[in-house]
C-alpha positions in Angstrom: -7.2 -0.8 -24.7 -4.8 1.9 -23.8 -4.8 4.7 -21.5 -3.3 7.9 -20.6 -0.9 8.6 -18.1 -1.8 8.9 -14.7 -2.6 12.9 -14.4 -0.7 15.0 -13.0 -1.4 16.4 -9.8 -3.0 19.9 -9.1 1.0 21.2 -8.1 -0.5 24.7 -7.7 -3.0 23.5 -5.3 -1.1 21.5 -3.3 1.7 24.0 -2.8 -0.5 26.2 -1.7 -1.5 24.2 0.7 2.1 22.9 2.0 3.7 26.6 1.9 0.5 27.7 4.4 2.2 24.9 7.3 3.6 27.0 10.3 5.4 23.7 10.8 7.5 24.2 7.8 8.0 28.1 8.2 11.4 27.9 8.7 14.4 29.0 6.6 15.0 26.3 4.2 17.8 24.0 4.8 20.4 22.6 2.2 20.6 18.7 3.2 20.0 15.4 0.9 18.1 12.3 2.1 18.5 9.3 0.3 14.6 7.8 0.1 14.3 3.9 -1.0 10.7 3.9 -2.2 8.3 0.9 -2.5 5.9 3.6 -3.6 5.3 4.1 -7.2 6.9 7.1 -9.0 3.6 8.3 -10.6 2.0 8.2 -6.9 4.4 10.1 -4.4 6.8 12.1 -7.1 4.4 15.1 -6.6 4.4 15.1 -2.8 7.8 14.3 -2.7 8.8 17.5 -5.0 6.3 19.5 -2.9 8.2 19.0 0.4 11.8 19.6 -1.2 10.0 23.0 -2.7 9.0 23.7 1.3 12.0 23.0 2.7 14.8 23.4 0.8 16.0 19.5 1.7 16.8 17.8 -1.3 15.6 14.0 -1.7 17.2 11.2 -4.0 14.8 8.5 -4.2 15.6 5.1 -5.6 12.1 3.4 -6.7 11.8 -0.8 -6.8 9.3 -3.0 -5.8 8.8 -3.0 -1.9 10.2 -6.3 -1.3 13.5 -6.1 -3.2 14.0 -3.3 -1.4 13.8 -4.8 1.9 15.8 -7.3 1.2 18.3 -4.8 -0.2 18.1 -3.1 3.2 19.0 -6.5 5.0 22.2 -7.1 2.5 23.2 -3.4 3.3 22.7 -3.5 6.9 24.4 -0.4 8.4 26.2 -0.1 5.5 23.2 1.3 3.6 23.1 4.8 2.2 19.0 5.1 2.5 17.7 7.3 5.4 14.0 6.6 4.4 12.2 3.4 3.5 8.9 4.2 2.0 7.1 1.0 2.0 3.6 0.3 0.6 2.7 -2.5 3.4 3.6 -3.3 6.8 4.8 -6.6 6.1 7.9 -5.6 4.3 8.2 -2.7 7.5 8.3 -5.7 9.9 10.9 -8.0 7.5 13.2 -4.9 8.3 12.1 -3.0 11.1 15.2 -3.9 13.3 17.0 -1.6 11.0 14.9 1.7 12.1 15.8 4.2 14.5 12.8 4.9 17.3 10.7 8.2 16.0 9.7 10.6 18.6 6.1 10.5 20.5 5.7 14.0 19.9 6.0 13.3 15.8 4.1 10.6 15.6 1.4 10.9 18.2 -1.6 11.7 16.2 -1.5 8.5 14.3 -3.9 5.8 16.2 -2.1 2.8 17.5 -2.7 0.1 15.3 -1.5 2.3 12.5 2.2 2.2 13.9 5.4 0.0 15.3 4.6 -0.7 18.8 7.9 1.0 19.7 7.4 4.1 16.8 10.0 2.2 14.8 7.7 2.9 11.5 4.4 4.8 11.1 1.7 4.5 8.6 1.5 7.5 5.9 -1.6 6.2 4.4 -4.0 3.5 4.2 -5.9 1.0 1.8 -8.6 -1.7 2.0 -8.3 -4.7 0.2 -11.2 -5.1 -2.5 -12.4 -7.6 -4.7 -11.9 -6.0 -8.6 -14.5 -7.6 -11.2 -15.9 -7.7 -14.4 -19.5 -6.7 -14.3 -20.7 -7.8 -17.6 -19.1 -11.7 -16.9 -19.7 -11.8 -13.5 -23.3 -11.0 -11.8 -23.3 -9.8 -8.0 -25.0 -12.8 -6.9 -22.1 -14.8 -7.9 -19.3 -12.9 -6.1 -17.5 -14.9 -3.6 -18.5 -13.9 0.3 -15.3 -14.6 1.5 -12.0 -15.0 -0.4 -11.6 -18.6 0.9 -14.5 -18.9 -1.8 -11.8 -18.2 -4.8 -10.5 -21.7 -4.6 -13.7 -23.1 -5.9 -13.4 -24.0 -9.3 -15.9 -21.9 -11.0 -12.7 -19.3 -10.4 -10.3 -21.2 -12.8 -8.4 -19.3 -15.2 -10.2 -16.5 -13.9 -7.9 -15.0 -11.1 -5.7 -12.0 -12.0 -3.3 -12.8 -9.3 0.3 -10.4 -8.9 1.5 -13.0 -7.0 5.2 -11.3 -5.6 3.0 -7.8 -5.6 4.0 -6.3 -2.0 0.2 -5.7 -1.0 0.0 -9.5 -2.1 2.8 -10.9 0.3 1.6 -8.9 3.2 -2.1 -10.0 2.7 -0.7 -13.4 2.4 1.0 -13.2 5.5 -1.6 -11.5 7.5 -3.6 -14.7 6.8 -1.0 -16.6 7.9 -0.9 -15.1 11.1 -4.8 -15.3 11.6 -5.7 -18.5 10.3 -2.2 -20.4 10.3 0.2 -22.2 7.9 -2.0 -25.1 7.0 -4.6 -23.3 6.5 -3.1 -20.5 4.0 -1.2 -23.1 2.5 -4.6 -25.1 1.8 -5.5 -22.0 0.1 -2.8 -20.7 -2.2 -2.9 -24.3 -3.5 -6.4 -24.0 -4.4 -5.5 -20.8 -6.0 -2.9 -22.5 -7.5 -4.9 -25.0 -9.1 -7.5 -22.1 -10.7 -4.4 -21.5 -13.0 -4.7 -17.8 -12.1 -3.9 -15.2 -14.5 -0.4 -14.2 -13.6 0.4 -10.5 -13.9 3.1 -7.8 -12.8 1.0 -5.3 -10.3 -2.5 -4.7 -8.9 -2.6 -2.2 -12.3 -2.0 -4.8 -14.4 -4.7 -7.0 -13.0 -7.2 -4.1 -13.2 -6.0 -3.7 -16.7 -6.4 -7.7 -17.5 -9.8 -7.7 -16.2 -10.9 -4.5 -18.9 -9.3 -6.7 -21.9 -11.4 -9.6 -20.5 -8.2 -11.7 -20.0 -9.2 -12.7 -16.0 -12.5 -11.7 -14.7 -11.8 -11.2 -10.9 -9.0 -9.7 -8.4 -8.2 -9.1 -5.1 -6.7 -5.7 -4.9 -6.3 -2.1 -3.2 -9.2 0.2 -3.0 -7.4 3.2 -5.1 -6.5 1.6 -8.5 -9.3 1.2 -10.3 -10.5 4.9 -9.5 -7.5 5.8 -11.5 -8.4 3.8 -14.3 -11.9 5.5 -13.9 -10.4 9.4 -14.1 -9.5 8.4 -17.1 -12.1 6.5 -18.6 -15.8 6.8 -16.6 -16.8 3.7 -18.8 -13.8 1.5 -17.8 -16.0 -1.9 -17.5 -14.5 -2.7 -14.3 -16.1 -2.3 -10.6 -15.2 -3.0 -7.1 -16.6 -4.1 -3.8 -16.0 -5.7 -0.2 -16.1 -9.2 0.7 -20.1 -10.0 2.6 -18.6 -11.5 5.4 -17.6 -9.1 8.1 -13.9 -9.8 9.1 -13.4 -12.0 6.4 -9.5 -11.7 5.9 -10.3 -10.5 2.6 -11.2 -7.4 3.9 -7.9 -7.2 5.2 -6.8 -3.1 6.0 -3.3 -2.2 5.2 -1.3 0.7 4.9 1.6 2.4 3.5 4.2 3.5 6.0 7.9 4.6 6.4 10.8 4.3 8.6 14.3 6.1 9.5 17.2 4.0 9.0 19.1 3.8 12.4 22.5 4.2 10.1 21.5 7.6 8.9 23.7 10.8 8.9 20.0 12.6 8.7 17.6 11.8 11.2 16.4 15.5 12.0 16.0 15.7 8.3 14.3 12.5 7.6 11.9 13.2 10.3 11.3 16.5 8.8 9.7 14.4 5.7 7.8 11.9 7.8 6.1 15.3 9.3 5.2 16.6 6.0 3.7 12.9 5.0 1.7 13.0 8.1 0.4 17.1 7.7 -3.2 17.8 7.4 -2.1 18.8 2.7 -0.2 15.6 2.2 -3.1 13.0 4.0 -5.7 15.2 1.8 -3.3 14.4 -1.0 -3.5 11.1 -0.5 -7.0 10.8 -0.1 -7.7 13.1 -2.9 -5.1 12.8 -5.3 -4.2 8.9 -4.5 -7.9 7.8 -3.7 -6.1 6.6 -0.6 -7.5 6.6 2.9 -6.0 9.1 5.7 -4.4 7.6 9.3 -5.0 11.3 10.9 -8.0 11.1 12.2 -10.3 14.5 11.3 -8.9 14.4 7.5 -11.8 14.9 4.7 -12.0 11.3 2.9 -12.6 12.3 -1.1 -12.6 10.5 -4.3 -13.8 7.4 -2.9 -16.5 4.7 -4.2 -15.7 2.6 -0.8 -16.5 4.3 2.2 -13.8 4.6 4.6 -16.5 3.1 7.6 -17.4 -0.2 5.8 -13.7 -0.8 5.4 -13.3 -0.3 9.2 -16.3 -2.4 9.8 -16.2 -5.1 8.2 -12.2 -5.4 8.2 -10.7 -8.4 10.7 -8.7 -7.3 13.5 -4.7 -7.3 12.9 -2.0 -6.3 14.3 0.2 -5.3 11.6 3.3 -5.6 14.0 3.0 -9.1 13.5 2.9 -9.6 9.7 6.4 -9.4 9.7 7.7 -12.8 8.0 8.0 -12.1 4.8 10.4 -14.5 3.7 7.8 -17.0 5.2 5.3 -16.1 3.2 7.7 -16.3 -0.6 9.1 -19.6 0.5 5.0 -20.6 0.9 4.4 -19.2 -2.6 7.6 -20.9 -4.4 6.4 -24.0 -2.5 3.0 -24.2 -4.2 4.2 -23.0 -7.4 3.0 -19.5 -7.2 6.1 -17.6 -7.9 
């Protein structure tokens, strides 16, 4: 089955919104930032032109999978020509965060805590919950696993969409690592490895594998399969949480950037990281993205998971220790995974 493009965003709307900022009053500016994003084209393009439309700062932005461009960061060190990396989990943040310049309290303030480097090194943009993606006509409600150690069991085999060296993936990976150990995880992605998952590219591509029936389950991000349902209200996928509260399965991640210490730009690149965290672009993420918001007070749209039942049943994590992600591949290549 194939599908449109994802929409386009209301740009009218949206601007609007932006140009009303007093934050961003000012005479625009003639600068270029240099933005390595993790982030999909399709997903921040739109807020990305919005803010260059505001400000007048122009932003080249070289788009690869969050990984690979953390490890490009490493190889470039100060040599690097990013100012910005946009990455879509904390994990890949922590692999590089010695490489970030400190950001100000007064920029970064409103975002809680646990939604930030514990020196302001990076800061969350937006968050996600991780979900369990199914097929509702092959698999009944009383058969869902209650936790996601229940995957390995081998009703699951050949069942599993699994994208395993997806970024969301790794860090959910090593955020398991962290909370139940090495044995442990290991223990797991061998069990997983033994249900002969169903290997695809990206969490879209196991949404998609579950509607052509090719897997019939997935552990994923909240916001994909509401895009596949703006475009198709009968797409015969659903979603839901894990039963058991703080089951690492509920794990809740977010997005998040950082300021390359090496940067020539730092006023400028902190000018973006403003605009990512005012009160338009979190409603754009929640309402464009299907997203959830890290400033607290936003208005949570578009969503068929609430925001609360993440929160509650979610397990506590600091996400300034899911750092190791080379940890976490060499586990995968060891047990055949990637």
């Amino acid at each position: 089955m194939k599908h449109r493009p994802l929409k386009e965003v209301n740009m009218t709307i949206l601007r609007n919104s932006v140009f009303a900022l007093a934050a961003f009053a000012a005479t625009p500016t003639l600068a270029d930032l240099t933005l390595y994003s993790g982030r999909g084209e399709p997903l921040v393009a739109p807020i990305i032109e919005a803010f260059t439309a505001q400000t007048g700062i122009n932003v080249n932005v070289r788009y690869a999978g969050t990984a690979e461009l953390a490890v490009l960061l490493q190889e470039e060190g100060d040599a690097s020509p990013a100012d910005l990396y946009w990455a879509q989990d904390a994990a890949a943040l922590g692999a590089v965060v010695d490489l970030f310049a400190p950001l100000p309290e007064s920029l970064v303030g409103d975002v809680p805590a646990a939604y930030r480097d514990s020196e302001n090194r990076w800061v969350a943009t937006s968050g996600r919950g991780r979900v369990i993606a199914y097929s509702p006509e092959r698999v009944s409600e009383d058969d869902l696993p209650a936790s996601i150690f229940d995957l390995t069991d081998e009703k699951w085999k050949g069942r599993i969409a699994l994208p395993a060296t997806n970024g969301s993936f790794l860090a959910h990976v090593t955020a398991m690592r962290v909370i139940h150990g090495d044995d442990e995880t290991r223990t797991w992605l061998e069990g997983i490895a033994a249900n002969e998952p169903v290997a695809v590219r990206n969490n879209t591509a196991g949404i998609q594998a579950i509607g052509d029936g090719e897997a019939d389950i997935a552990i994923t991000n909240n916001y994909y399969l509401n895009r596949f349902l703006n475009r198709d209200a009968d797409f015969p996928v659903t979603q839901t949480l894990f039963s058991n509260e703080g089951d690492i399965g509920n794990l809740l991640l977010v997005a998040g950037m950082g300021v390359l210490e090496s940067s020539d730009h730092k006023e400028d690149a902190q000018a973006f990281i403003e605009f990512l965290l005012s009160p338009a672009a979190q409603q754009y993420f929640t309402g464009e993205v299907s997203e959830f918001p890290i400033i607290p007070g936003t208005i949570v749209t578009r969503q068929d998971i609430n925001l609360d039942d993440v929160i509650r049943v979610a397990p506590e994590v600091d996400l300034n220790t899911i750092g190791d992600l080379e940890g976490t591949l060499e586990m995968l290549r060891e047990v055949g995974l990637i």
